[in-house]
N, CA, C and O of each residue as an XYZ file, in Angstrom:
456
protein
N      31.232      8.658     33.302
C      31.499      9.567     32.201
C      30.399      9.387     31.156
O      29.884      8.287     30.957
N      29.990     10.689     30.377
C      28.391     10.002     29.561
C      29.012     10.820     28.538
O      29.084     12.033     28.736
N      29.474     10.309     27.456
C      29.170     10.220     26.361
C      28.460     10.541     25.321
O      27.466      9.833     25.159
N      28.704     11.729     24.229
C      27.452     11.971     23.540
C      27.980     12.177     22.210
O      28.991     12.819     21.924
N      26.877     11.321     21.103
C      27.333     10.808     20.014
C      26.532     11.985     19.438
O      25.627     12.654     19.936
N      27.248     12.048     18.011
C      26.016     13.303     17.051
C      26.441     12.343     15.893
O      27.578     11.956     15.624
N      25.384     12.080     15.335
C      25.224     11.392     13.490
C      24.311     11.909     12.720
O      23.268     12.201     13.306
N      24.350     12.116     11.630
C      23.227     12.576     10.664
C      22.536     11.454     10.928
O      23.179     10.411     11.042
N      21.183     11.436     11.070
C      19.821     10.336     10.664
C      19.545      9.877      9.221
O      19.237     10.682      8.342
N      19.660      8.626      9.018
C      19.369      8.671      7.384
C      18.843      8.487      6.681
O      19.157      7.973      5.607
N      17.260      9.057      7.260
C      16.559      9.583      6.584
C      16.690     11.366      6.256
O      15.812     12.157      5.912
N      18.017     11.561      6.498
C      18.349     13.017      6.237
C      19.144     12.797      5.232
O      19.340     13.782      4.520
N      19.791     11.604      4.868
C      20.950     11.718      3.792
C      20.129     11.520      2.271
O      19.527     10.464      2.072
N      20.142     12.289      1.524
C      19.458     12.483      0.207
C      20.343     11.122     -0.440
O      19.753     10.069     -0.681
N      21.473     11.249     -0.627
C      21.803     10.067     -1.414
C      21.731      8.424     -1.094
O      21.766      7.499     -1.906
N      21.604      8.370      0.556
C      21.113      6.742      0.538
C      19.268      6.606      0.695
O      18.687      5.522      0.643
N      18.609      7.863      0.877
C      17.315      7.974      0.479
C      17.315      7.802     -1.276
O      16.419      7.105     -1.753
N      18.287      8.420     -2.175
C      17.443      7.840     -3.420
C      19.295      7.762     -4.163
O      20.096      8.561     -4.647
N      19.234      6.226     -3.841
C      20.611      5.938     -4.636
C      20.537      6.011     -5.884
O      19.541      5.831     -6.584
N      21.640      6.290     -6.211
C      21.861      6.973     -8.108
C      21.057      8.347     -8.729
O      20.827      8.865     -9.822
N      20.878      8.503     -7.756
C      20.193      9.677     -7.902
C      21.041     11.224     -7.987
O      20.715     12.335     -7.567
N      22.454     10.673     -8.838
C      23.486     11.866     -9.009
C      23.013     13.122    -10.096
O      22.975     14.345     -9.956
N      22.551     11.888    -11.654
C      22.631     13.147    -12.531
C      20.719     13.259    -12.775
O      20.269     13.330    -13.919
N      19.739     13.259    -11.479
C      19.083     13.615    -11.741
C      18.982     15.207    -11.426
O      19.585     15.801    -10.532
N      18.188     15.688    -12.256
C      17.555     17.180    -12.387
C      16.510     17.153    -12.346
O      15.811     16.976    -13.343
N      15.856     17.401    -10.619
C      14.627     17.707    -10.357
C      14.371     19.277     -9.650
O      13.649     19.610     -8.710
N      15.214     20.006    -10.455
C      14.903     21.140     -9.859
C      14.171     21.896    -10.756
O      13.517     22.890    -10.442
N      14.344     21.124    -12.628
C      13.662     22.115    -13.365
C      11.923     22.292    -13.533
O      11.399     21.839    -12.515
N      11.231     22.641    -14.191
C       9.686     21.922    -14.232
C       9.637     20.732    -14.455
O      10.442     20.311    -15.285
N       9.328     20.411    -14.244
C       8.489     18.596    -15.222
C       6.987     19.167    -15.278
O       6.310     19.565    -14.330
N       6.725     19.116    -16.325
C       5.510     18.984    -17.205
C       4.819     17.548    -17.836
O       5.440     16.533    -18.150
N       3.442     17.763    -17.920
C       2.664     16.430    -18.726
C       3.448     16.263    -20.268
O       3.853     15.149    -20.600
N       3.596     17.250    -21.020
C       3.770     17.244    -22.312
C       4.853     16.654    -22.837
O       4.938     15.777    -23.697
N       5.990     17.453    -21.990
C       7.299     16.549    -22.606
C       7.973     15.523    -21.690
O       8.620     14.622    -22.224
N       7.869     15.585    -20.233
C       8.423     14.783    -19.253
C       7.732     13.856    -18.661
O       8.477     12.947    -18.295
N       6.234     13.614    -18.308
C       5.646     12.410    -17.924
C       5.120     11.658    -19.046
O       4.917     10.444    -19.025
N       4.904     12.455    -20.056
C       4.467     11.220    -21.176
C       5.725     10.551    -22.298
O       5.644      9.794    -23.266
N       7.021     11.335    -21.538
C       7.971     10.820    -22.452
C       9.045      9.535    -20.874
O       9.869      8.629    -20.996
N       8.389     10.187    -19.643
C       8.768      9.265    -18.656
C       8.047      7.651    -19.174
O       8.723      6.670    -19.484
N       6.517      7.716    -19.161
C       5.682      6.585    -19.405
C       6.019      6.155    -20.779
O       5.781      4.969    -21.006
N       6.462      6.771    -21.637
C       6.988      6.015    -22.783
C       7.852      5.530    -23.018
O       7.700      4.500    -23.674
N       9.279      5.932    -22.656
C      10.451      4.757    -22.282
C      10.453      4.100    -21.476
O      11.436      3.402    -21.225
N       9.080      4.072    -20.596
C       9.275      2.822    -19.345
C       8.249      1.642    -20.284
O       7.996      0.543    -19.790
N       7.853      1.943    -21.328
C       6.340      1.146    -22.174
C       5.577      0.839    -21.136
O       5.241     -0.255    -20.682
N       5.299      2.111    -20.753
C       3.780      2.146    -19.745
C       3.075      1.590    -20.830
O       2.351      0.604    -20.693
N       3.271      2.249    -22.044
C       1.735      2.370    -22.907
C       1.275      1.328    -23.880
O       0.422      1.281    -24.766
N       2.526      0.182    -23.173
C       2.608     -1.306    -23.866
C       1.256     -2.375    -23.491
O       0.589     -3.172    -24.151
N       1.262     -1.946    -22.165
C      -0.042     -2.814    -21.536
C      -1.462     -1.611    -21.370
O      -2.654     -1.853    -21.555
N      -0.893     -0.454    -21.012
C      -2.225      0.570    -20.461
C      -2.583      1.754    -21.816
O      -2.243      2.935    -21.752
N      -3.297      1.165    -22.956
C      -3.774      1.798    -23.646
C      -4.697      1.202    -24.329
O      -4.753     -0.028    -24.329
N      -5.688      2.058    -25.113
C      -6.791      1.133    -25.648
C      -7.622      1.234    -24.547
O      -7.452      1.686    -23.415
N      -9.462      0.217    -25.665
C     -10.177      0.037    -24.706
C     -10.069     -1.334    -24.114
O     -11.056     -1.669    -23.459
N      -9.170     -2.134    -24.188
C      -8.327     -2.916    -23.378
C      -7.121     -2.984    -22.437
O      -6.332     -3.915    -22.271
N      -7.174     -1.526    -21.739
C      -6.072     -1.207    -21.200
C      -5.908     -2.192    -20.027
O      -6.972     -2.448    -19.464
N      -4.759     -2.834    -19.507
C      -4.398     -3.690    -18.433
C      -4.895     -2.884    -17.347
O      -4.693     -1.678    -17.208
N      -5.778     -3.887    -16.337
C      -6.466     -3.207    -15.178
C      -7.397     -2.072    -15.512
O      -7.838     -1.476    -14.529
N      -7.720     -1.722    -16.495
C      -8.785     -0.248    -16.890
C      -7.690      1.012    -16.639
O      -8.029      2.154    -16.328
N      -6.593      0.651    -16.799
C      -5.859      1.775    -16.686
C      -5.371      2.551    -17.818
O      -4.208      2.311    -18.142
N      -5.937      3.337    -18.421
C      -5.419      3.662    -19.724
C      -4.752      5.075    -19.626
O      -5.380      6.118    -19.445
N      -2.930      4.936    -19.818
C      -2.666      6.244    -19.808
C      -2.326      6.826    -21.259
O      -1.187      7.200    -21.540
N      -3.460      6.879    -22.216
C      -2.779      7.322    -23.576
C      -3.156      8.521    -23.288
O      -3.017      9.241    -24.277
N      -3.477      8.950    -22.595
C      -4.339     10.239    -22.938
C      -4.302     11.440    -21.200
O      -4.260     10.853    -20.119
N      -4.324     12.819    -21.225
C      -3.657     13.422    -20.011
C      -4.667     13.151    -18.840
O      -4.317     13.307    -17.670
N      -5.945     12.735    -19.189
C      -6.919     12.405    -18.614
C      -6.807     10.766    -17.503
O      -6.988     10.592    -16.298
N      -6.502     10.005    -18.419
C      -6.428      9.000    -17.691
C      -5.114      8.652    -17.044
O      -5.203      7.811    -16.150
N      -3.546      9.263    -17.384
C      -2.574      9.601    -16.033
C      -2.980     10.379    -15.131
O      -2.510     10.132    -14.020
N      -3.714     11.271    -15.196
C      -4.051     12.507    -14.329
C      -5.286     12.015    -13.238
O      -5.567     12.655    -12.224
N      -5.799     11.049    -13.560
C      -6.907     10.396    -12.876
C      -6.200      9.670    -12.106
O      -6.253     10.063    -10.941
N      -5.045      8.055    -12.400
C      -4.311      7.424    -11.601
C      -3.260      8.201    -10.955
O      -2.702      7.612    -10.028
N      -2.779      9.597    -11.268
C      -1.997     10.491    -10.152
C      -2.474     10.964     -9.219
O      -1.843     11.161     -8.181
N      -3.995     11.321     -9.423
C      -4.425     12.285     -7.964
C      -5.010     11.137     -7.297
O      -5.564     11.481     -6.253
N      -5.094      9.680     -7.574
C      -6.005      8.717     -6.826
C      -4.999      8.193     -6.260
O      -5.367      7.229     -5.588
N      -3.418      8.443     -6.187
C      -1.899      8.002     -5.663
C      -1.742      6.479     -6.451
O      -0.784      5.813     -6.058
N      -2.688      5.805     -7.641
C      -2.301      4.908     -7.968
C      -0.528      4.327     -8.882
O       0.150      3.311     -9.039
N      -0.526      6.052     -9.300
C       0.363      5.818    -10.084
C       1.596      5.936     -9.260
O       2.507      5.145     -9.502
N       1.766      6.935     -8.194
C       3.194      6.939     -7.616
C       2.843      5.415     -6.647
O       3.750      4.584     -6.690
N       1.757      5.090     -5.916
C       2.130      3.732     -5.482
C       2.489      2.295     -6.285
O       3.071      1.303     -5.846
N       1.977      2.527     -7.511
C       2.426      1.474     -8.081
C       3.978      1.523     -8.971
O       4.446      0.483     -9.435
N       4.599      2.712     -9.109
C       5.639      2.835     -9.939
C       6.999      2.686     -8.394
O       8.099      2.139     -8.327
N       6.322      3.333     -7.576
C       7.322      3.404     -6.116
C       7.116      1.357     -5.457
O       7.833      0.804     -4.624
N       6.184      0.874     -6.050
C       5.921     -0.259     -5.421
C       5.880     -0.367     -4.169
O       6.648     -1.136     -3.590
N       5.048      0.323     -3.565
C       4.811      0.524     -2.341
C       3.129     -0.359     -2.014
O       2.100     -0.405     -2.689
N       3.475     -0.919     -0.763
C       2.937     -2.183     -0.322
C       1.091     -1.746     -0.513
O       0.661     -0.603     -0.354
N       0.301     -2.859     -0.849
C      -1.268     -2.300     -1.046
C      -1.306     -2.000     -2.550
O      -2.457     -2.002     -2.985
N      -0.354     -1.742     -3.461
C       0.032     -1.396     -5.043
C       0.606     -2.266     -6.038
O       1.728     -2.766     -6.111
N      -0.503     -2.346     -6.862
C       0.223     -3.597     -7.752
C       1.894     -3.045     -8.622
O       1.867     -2.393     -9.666
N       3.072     -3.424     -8.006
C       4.069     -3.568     -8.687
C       4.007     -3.150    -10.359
O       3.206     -3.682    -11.128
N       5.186     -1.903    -10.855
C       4.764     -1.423    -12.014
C       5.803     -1.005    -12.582
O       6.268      0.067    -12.196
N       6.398     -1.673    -13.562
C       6.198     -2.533    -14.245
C       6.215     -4.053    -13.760
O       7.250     -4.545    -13.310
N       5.009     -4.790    -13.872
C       4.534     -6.550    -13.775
C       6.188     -6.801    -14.148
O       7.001     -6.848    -13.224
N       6.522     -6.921    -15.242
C       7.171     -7.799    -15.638
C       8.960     -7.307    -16.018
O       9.847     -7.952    -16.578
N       8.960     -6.166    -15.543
C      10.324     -5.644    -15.574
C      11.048     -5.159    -14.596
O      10.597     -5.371    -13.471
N      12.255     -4.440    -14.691
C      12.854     -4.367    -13.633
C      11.983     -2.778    -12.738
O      10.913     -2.616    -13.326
N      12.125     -1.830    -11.749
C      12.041     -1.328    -10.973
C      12.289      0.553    -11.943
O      13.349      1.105    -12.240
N      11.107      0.948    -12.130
C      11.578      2.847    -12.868
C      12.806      3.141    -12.095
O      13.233      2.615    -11.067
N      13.297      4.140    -12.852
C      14.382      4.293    -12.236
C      14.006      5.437    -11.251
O      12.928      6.028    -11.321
N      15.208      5.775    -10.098
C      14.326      6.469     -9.088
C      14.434      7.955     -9.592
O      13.607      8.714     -9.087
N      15.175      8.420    -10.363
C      15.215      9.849    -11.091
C      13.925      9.852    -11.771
O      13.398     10.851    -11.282
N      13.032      9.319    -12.652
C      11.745      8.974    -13.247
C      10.955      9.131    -11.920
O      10.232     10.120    -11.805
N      11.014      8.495    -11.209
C      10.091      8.637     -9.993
C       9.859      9.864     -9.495
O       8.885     10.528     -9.140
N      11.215      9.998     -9.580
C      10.999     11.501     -8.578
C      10.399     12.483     -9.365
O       9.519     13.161     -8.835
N      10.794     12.754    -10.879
C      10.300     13.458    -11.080
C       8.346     13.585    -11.195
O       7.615     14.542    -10.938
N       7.996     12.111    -11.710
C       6.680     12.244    -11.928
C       6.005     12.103    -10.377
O       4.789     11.913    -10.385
N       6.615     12.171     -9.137
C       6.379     12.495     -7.814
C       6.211     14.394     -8.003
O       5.218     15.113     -7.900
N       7.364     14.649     -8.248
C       7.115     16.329     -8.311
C       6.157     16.468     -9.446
O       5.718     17.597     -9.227
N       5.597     16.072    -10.440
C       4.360     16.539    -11.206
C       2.888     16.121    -10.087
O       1.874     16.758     -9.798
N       3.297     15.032     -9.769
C       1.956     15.206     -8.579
C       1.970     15.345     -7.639
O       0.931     15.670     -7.065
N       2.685     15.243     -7.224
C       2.928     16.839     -5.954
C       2.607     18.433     -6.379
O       2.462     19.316     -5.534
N       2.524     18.644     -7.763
C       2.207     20.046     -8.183
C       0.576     19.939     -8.675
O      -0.166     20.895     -8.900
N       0.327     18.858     -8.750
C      -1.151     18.592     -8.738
C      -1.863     18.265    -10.020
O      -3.008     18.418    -10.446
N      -0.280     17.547    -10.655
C      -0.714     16.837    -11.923
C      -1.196     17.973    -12.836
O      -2.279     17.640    -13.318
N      -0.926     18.824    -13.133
C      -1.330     19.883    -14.043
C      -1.388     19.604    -15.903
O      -0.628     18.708    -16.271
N      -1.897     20.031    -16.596
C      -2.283     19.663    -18.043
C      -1.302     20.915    -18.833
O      -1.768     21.922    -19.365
N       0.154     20.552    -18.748
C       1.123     21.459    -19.041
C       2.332     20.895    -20.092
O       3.257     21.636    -20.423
């Protein structure tokens, strides 16, 4: 007798792909102006990466120098902490994955000056 199982794969299930990820809203725009520079400011990106002493030469005060570490994938590999990427934030806990996602969908749209 053979037997045949059916399961969702889960990498199909949206919610154990990005847990807590209930009251995010990534369907609206995210923009540079009010949503990635107000993402990098409650995470105090701009605690270590500003100035001409920015930690690692990374300076995101300005749309120029996020927009440089987004299209070079530094910034989603280091905020996703994904392996080859220095861990980001060093010294705190993990962005949250609603923050992620969204500044994933700003560079996925190609980092635009909006």
């Amino acid at each position: 007798m053979l037997v045949a199982a059916s399961s969702s794969c889960y990498y199909d299930i949206e919610e154990q792909l990005y847990p807590g990820n209930g009251n995010c809203d990534t369907t609206t725009t995210v923009n540079y102006s009010s949503t990635v520079k107000a993402i990098l400011s409650n995470n105090n990106c701009m605690g270590c990466h500003t100035g001409a002493s920015a930690s690692g030469g990374i300076n995101l005060d300005s749309y120029a120098g996020v927009s440089a570490v987004a299209q070079n994938g530094k910034l989603y590999g280091s905020i996703s902490r994904l392996p080859g990427y220095s861990p980001m934030p060093q010294t705190g806990n993990k962005m949250s994955n609603c923050d992620i996602l969204k500044l994933k969908k700003w560079i996925d749209s190609g980092a635009p000056n909006n």
